[in-house]
N, C-alpha and C positions, 0 to 999 in steps of 0.2 A: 212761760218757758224761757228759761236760758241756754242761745244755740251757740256754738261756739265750733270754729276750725281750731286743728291740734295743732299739725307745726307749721312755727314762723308766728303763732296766735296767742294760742294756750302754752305750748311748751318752749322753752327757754332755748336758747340757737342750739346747743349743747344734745336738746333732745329730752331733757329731764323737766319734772315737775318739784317745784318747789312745795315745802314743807305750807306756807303759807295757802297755797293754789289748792295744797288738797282737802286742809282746815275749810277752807273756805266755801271750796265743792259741797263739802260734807252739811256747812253751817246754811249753804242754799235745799239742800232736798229737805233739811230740817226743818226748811221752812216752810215745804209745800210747793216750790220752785220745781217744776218738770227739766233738769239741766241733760242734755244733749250734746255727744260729740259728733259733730259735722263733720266729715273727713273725704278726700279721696280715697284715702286707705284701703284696701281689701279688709277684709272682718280678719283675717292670720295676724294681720298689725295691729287691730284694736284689742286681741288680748293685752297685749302689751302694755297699753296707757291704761287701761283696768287695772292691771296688776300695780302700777306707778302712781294712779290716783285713790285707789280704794275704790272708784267712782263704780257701781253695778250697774246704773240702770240699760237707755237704749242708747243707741246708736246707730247713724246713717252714715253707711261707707261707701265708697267709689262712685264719689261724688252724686252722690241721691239715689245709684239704682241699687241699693240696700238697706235694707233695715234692721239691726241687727242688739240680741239681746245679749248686755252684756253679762248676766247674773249666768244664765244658761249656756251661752255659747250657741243661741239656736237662728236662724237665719226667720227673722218673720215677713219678709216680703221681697219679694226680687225684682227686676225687670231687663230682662235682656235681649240682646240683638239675637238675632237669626242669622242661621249660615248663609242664606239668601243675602241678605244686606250687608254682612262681613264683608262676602265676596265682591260687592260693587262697590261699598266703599274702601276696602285697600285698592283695587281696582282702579278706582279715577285716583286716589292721592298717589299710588306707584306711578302714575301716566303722569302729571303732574310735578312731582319730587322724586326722580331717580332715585335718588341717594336713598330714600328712606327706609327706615327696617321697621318690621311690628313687633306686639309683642301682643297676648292679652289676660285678660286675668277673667279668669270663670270661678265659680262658687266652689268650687275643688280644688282651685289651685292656679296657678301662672305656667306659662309656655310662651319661647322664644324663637324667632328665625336669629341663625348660624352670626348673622353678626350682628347683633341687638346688642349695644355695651350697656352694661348695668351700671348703675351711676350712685346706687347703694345697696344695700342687701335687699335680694329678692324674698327672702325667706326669716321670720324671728329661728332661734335656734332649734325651736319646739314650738309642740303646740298645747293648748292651755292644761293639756293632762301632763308633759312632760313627756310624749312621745316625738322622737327627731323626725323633719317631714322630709320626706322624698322631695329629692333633688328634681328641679323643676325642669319639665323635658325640653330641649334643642331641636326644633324641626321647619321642615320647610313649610313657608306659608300655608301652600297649599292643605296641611296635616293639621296646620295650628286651626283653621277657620273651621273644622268638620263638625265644630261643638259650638251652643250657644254662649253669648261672653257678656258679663253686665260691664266689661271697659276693654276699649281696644286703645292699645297706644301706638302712635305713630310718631317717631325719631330721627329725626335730623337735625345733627345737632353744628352742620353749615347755616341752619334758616335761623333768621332774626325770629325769636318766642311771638314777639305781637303782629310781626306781618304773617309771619306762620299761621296763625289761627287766625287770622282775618281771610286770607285765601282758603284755608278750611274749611271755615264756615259758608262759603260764597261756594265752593267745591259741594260739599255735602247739607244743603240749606231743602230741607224737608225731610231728607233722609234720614240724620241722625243730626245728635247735641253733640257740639267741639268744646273745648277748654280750654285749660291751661294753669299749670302752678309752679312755674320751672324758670329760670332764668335764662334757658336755653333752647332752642326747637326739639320740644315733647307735647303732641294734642294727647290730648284724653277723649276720647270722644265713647259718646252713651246713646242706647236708642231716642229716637224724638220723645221730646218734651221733657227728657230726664234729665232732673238738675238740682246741686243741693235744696233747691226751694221747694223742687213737687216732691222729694224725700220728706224733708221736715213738714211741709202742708200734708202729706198722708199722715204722718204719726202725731201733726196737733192734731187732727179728724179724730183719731183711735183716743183722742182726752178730752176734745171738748171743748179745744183752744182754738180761740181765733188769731191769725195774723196778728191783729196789734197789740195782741197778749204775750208778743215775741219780742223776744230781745235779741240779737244775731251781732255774731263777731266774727270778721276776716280780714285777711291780707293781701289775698292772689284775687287772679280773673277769675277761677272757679267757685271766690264766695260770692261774687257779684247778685246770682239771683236770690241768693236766701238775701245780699242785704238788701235789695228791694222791697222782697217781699215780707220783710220783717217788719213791726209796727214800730221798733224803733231800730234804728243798727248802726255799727261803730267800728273802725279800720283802724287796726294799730299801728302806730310810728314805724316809720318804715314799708309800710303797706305800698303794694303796685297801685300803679294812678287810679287804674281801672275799679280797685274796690275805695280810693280814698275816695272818689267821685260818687260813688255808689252810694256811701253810708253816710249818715246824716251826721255822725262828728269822728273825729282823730281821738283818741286814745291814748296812752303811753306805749311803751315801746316790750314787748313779749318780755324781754332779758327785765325788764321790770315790772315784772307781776302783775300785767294790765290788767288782765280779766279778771285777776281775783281781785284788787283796788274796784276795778267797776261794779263786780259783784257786792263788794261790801255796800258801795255806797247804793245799791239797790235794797238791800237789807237794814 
């Protein structure tokens, strides 16, 4: 298996896939390579790099608590928080960080309290039939937590990104998994033990792969546990300290086609 995060990784600063990256996607399944996009993403964003790579197969989005197919468009496996545990943990990070707005993203769709700024598009234009999606609802916390969420994000964008999620984690340490892939104070946080790692360790299960049958690529804190847990793993140029320490070598730089050069020379 070839695991890979999309942006800042796999795709080029720009957002796009190179002609080469998708040759090369293509010339790994050809070979029997189980290749997987890693993402925080919601599954509404990984149509997108499907449509950009050609690439069908799976994918794990929002950062491990999904699993999702890209040939179908069909969700194979989920895991989410309960409204019980939303509500304790917006709960203590409000008591904690004033400032802070949520937001969350459920298997239907994204919803926002009143001043949650968006910091890129919440929505692709359509969705993978070409129907435009409903505008994503504005409401008060209390409206947004009433449904289960596989990512709740928490925003302050006063708090330094890495001491942000160090108090997070110490705030929310059994309760649920915190993050981070932002330059700015935004946690991501997912139910306990959910993480690009136990995403990708479910789906090598469903093949038959073991961990050191894995090859895994990132750049943020949130690849940190797949690159552990990978038998081998690689942090692109430019990568936060957090995943260069993490993975066992540096890379070249996304704007140069790292993962496909590494892919080749895997091939």
């Amino acid at each position: 298996m070839v695991a890979t995060d999309l942006d800042g990784t796999l795709l080029r600063s720009d957002g796009t896939v190179s002609e080469r990256t998708r040759r090369v996607l293509h010339a790994a399944t050809d070979a029997g390579l189980l290749v997987v996009f890693v993402s925080g993403r919601p599954t509404r964003w990984l149509d997108d790099v499907r449509e950009q790579t050609g690439h069908v197969g799976v994918a794990v989005g929002a950062n491990g608590a999904v699993v999702y197919d890209l040939a179908t468009g069909r969700t194979l496996s989920a895991h989410t928080m309960d409204t019980e545990v939303l509500a304790v943990v917006t709960g203590r990070i409000r008591v904690a960080f004033p400032a802070v707005q949520f937001a969350v993203e459920r298997l239907d769709g994204f919803g926002a309290e009143p001043g949650y700024a968006h910091d890129w598009a919440i929505n692709p234009r359509t969705d993978r039939h070409g129907r435009p999606l409903p505008t994503p609802p504005v409401a008060e916390l209390s409206q947004l937590i009433t449904a289960p969420a596989v990512k709740l994000l928490a925003k302050d964008r006063a708090a330094d990104a890495d001491e942000f999620l160090a108090r997070g984690e110490r705030l929310l340490a059994g309760l649920a998994t915190v993050t981070h892939s932002s330059a700015f104070g935004l946690l991501e946080i997912a139910a306990p033990e959910v993480s690009k790692a136990s995403g990708l360790a479910e789906l090598a299960d469903r093949h038959g792969i073991s961990a050191a049958e894995v090859v895994a690529i990132g750049d943020m804190p949130n690849d940190v546990p797949m690159l552990r847990w990978a038998g081998r793993s690689y942090a692109v140029a430019g990568a936060h300290p957090f995943a260069r320490a993490a993975a066992d070598e540096v890379i070249g730089a996304n704007d140069e086609d790292a993962v496909a050069a590494l892919i080749e020379t895997l091939l």
